[in-house]
Structures are given as C-alpha cells and as structure tokens.
N, C-alpha and C positions, 0 to 999 in steps of 0.2 A: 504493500500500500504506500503510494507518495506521500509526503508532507503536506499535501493540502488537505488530502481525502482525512491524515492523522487526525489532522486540526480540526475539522468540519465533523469527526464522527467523536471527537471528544466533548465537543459541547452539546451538553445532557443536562444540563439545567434546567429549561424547559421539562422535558420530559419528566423528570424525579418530579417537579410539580404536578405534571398531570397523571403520577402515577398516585400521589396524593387525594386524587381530584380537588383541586384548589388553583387550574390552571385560570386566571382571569384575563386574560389575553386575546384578543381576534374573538371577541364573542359576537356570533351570528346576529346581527337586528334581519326581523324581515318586516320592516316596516318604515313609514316615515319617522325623520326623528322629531321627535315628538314629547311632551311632559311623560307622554305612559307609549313605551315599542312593545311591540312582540318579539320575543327570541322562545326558541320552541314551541311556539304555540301558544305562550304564553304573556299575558299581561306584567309587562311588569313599569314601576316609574320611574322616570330616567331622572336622576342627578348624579348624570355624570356628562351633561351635554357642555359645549361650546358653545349653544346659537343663544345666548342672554337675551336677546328682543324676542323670540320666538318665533322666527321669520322663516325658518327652512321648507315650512308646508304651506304659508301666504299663498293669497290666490293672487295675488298680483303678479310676485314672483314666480310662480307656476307660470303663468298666463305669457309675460315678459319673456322668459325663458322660451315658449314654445313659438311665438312669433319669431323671435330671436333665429328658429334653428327653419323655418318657413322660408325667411328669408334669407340667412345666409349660409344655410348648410349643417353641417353639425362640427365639425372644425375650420382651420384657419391655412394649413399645411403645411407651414411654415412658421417662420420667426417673427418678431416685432420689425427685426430689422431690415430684413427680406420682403419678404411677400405677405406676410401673416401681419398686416397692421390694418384693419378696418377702420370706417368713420366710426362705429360702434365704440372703439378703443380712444379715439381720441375723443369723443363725446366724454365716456367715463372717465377719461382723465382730468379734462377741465372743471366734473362734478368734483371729484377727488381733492383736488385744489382746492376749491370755493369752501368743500366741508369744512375741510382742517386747516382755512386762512392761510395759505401759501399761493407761490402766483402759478407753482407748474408741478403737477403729478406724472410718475412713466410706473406703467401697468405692468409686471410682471407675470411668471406665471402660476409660479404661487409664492407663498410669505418666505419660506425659508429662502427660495429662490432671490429674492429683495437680497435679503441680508447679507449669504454669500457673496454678491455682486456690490452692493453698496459696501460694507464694509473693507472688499477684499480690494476696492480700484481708488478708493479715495487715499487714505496717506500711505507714501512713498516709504520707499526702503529706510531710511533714518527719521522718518515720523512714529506716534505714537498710537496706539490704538489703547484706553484706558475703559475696562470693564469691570460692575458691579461681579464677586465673585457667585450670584448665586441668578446673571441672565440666561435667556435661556439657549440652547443647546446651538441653532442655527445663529444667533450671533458671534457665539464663542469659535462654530466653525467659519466663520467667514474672516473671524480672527488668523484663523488659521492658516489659509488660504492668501493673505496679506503679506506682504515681504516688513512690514512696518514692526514696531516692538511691541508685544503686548504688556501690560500694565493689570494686576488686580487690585481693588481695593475691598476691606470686609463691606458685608454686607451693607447699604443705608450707612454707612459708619461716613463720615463727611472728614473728619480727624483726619482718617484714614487715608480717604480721597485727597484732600490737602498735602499730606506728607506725599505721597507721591505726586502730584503735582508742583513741587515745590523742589521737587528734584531733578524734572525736563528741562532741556533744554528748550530756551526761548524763541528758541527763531525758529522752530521746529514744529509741523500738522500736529495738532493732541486733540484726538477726538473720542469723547467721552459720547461710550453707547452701551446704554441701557434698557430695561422693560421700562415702560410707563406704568404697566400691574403686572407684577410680578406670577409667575403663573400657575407656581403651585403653591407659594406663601399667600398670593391673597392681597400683601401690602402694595402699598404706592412709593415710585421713588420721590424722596426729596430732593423733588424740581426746583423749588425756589433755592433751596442753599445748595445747590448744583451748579445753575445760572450764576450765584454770587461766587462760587469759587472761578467757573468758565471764565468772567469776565478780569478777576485777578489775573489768572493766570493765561489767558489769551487763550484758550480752549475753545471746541468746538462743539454741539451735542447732538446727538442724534437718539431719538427716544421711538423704541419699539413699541406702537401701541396697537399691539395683535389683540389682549385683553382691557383694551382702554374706549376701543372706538365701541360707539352706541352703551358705554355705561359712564364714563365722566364725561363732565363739560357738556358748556350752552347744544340740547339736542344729540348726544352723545360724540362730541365732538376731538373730546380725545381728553389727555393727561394734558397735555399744554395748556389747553384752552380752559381748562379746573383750575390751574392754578391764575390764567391772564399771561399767558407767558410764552405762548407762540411767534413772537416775533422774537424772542431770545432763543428759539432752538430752531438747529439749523435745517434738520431734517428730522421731519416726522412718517415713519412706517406703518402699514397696517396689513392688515391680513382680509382676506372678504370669507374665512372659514369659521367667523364664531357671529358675530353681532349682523354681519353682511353676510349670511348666508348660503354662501354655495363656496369656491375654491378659487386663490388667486391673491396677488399680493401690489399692495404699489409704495413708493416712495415718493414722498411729495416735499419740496426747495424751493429756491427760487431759480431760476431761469436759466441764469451758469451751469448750476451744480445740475442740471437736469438735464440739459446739452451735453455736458460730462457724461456722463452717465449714460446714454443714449449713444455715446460711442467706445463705451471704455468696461463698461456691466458687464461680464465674461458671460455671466450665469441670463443676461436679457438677448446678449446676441447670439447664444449658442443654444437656446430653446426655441419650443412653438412655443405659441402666444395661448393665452385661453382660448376656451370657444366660444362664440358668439351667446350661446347660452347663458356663459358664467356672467359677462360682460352684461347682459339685459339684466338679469337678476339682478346684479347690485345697484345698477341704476335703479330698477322697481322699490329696490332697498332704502336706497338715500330716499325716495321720494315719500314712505312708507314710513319713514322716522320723521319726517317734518309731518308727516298727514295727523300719524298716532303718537305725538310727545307721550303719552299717559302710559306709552308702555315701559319707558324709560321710570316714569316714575311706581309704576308696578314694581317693576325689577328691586325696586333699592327697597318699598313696603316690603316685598315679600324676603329679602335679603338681613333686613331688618329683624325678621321676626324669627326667620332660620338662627340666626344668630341669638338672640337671645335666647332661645330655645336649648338650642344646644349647649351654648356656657353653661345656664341653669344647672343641666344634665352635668357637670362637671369637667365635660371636654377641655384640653388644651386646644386652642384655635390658634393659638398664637396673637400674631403681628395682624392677621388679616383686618381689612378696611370697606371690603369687597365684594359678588356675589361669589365669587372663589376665598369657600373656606376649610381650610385645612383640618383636621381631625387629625391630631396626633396621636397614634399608637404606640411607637417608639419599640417595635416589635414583629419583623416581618411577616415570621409565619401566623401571625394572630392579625396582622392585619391582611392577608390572603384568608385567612380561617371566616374576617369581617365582613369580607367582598361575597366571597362564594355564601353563608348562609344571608347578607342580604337579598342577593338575588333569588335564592330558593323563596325567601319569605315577601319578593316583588319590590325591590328595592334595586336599583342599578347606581352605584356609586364605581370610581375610579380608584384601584390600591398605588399606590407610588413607594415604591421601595430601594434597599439596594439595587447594581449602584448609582441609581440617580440620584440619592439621598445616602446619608450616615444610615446604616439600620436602626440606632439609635434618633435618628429624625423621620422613621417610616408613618408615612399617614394613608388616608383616604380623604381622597379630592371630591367635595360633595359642593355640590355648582347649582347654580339658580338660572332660572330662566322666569324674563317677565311672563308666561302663559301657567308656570304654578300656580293651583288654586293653596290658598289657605292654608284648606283638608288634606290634600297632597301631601303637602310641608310638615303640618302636624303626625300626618300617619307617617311618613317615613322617621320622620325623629323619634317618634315610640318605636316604631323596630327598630331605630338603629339604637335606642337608649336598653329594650329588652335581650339584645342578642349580646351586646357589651357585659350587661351584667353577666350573662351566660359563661361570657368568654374571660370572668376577670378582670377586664379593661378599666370598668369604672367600681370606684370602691361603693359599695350598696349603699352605703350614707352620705353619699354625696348627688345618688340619683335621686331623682325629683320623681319619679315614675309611679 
C-alpha cells in the first residue's frame, strides 16, 4: 500500500464515532430549511440554521430565483472575469454597495471565496496581515495564501492588538481583518477601539460580516453601521448563505480597492461566477429586508428570550451578544452524546468540538432565526435543559426545570 492510501485508511475518527452512533455530521435534511426539517421522516426543529431573517423558503425568493433561471439559464459558464458576468451581477452589486454604505461591491462566488482572494492580493510580501486569534477558518486561510506577515492578537483583547501594532513597521500595509460576529462565540468585535487603534497606528480594517449582515445595524446593515462606523473600515465582506439566503459572497470598498481586486482576486478570476438564480434571490433578499424590518426585530425578541432562558437553566453562554449562542459543555463526547439525543427527542442543534475548539471549550451552536415561534424556543430549551440533567451537564440545582 502507498503513502497516500496509509494516510487516507488511517483516518478512523469518523468512523469510531459512528461506531458509537453519535456521528453528527452530513445529517440528511429532506426538506426546506426551515424553523422545523425532516430528516428521516421525521419532524424535527432546527436551531442549528444560518438563515437569521428566515428567508430561505420566501416566496419572493423562490419566485426571483425561478424567473432568474427562465431567463438566463441555470449557470453563467464561466468566470466574473471572462464570460460569466451578467447585468444581473452588476445590478446586485451596486444593491450591495448602497446596503452596506460603500460606493463599489464585486460578487464572488461564495464567502470563503471573498476572503481567500481579498485577503490573499491586498498586502504585499513585507506588509502585514493582523488577525483576531479566534476568526474564522477562510480568513485565516486567505492569510495563508498571502506572501504578507501574519500577526495574532488574543481574542477582543485590544492591549493585545496594541502591543502588536506598536511593533510594525510604519510605512508598511497592516491590515486588521476580522469577524464583525464572531461565529461560534456569538460576541461582537470591538469596532470602535479597533478604528481608534487603526487610526494610531495607520492600519487598515476589513471586517467579515458573514454573521452580521441582516442582524446588526440601520435594517440589518452590518457590524459597521451598529457601531456609525463604516466610513472608518475599509472593506466590509459578506456572505448571501445565512441572512441573504441562498450561496455567494461579495466584498464591498470604495472604487480603487475594487478595480484592484477585479484584476488581482486569484480566487474571482479563476472561478465561475454564481448562477443567475443565487444572484435574483439576494436581490428579492435586500428588497425583503427593507419590505419586512419587523423581522429583524423578531430575531433579537426571540434571541432575547433564548437567552434568558437558557442562563436561567445555568448554561455557560459565554461572551455571546447575539442570535449565535454558545452552550458550553467543555466535554466532547457529552456534547456528541447532547447533539444525537437532541435530535432523537426533535431538536437539531450544531456540536463544535475538537479540533476546532480546546475540548475543554466544546459547545453546541444553538442559532435563532426570526421565523421561531415563542413555543419553539420554549420547547426546545426544556429538552435541551431535561437531557442535560440526564447527561450531568447541569448540576440539578441550578436547573430551573
């Protein structure tokens, strides 16, 4: 047997879990995503979605999407920078713009795809690339991908951020890129003492708001625009896979940096573009979030109340600020032990474990979306507070049950 075949039949990790049955991975939906899918046949409710407005099953976006593919097909067959750029593309992009107060957005073709290519073409070989230690996975790779230095600082820790910026050189690209919400903590970064260090230190920022856009700011407008602060970052990211609902990423600047980028993006010139489909949808999207504001403020009642809820029940939630709240276990196999009997008992929550996490920091990723009723929210916190007891987790005198 080669070295390759060794390597690919030694990794059994997987397996040993589902020999356990407690495999929580590629679990079958067959249904729209939705507050309540089917997998097996069965009913069960989802907090464990990305779509926070509720938008994935809109009939607008349904409707938008299927015009969409009427008239242009069902792909693009090509690149943004070839053949693959429809009006459809630049329409969504000057939408994208006007969202998030900037004067030029470029359409990727999805979020991690943004990242790789923005982070990896803007600072040069003795520039800086400075990252919160806990962003997420596609900005760190795009780090990678960069000939520039990378830089960590701890977590929200600003001290931190400081001490390393205080130790670049001056005349040198330092561009500080981070989550806008953070994705499996929940928190927000410290925007405004981020911008006051940026402007000390002649920094640059660019803030990933894959979990920002449609839940902070005027109309879900992003992390910038919560704090009043989008004209101090330089470039704001997003994704169309949680709040904008289908698949797809843009990056929005102003007008240089976007000409840049439209000839320099590794990861924009060397893809197809979305499909006319994705591209309708998020337009129906944007238009859908100025129609229905009240769903935005659904979101934060019903997030509101998750949260309370759950403290109550004695959870560690952490830092979170957000409809991503963490549930700390601090215990992998009990938290796969948490995932697999919530689902039997109709619960779909997400386990996050090693090594994406310390095993000592393993949680369950339990997510809102503006379309939970109430009763939803209430019933799943009683299972998840009765199975907990079950399992240990919480000490009996500190549940509320």
């Amino acid at each position: 047997m080669n070295l390759l075949k060794q390597k690919m039949k030694a990794y059994d990790i997987p397996q040993k879990i589902m020999e356990m049955g407690l495999y929580p991975y590629f679990r079958m939906i067959e249904s729209e995503q939705d507050t309540v899918v089917k997998i097996n046949g069965k009913d069960v409710m989802m907090f464990g979605s990305n779509s926070y407005l509720g938008l994935t099953n809109h009939p607008k976006l349904k409707e938008a999407a299927k015009a969409a593919i009427d008239k242009y097909g069902s792909g693009c067959a090509g690149s943004r920078f070839l053949n693959g750029t429809l009006d459809l593309h630049i329409q969504l992009e000057n939408a994208l713009a006007e969202y998030v107060g900037k004067e030029g957005a470029l359409v990727f073709s999805t979020g991690f795809q943004v990242n790789l290519g923005v982070i990896s073409s803007i600072p040069g070989r003795h520039d800086y690339i400075i990252l919160d230690d806990l962003d997420h996975a596609c900005i760190l790779d795009g780090a990678r991908l960069s000939f520039a230095r990378t830089l960590k600082y701890e977590h929200n820790n600003m001290q931190d951020l400081e001490r390393i910026l205080s130790k670049t050189d001056p005349d040198k690209i330092k561009l500080i890129a981070i989550d806008g919400v953070f994705s499996m903590e929940g928190d927000i970064a410290k925007l405004p003492e981020i911008v006051a260090l940026a402007e000390k230190y002649n920094a640059n920022i660019m803030v990933d708001d894959a979990h920002g856009l449609g839940v902070l700011g005027p109309l879900g407008s992003g992390t910038a625009a919560h704090f009043g602060l989008t004209d101090k970052v330089d470039l704001i990211m997003g994704t169309f896979s949680k709040s904008l609902a289908t698949i797809g990423g843009f990056i929005a600047a102003d007008l240089d940096t976007i000409n840049y980028l439209k000839h320099n993006a590794r990861s924009l010139i060397f893809s197809a573009s979305i499909a006319p489909a994705n591209a309708a949808a998020v337009l129906a999207a944007l238009d859908v979030i100025k129609e229905e504001p009240e769903r935005i403020t659904q979101l934060w009642d019903n997030t509101h109340r998750a949260l309370k809820l759950i403290k109550e029940a004695g959870f560690d939630t952490g830092h979170t600020e957000t409809p991503i709240i963490p549930i700390y276990i601090r215990d992998d196999y009990k938290t796969f032990q948490l995932t697999k009997m919530l689902q039997d008992d109709g619960v779909f929550v997400n386990p996050v474990v090693s090594p994406a996490v310390a095993s000592t920091s393993s949680l369950i990723r339990f997510s809102l979306m503006a379309t939970h009723t109430f009763d939803q929210i209430d019933e799943a916190i009683e299972k998840l507070v009765k199975i907990s007891k079950k399992l240990d987790i919480l000490e009996s005198s500190k549940v509320n049950a």
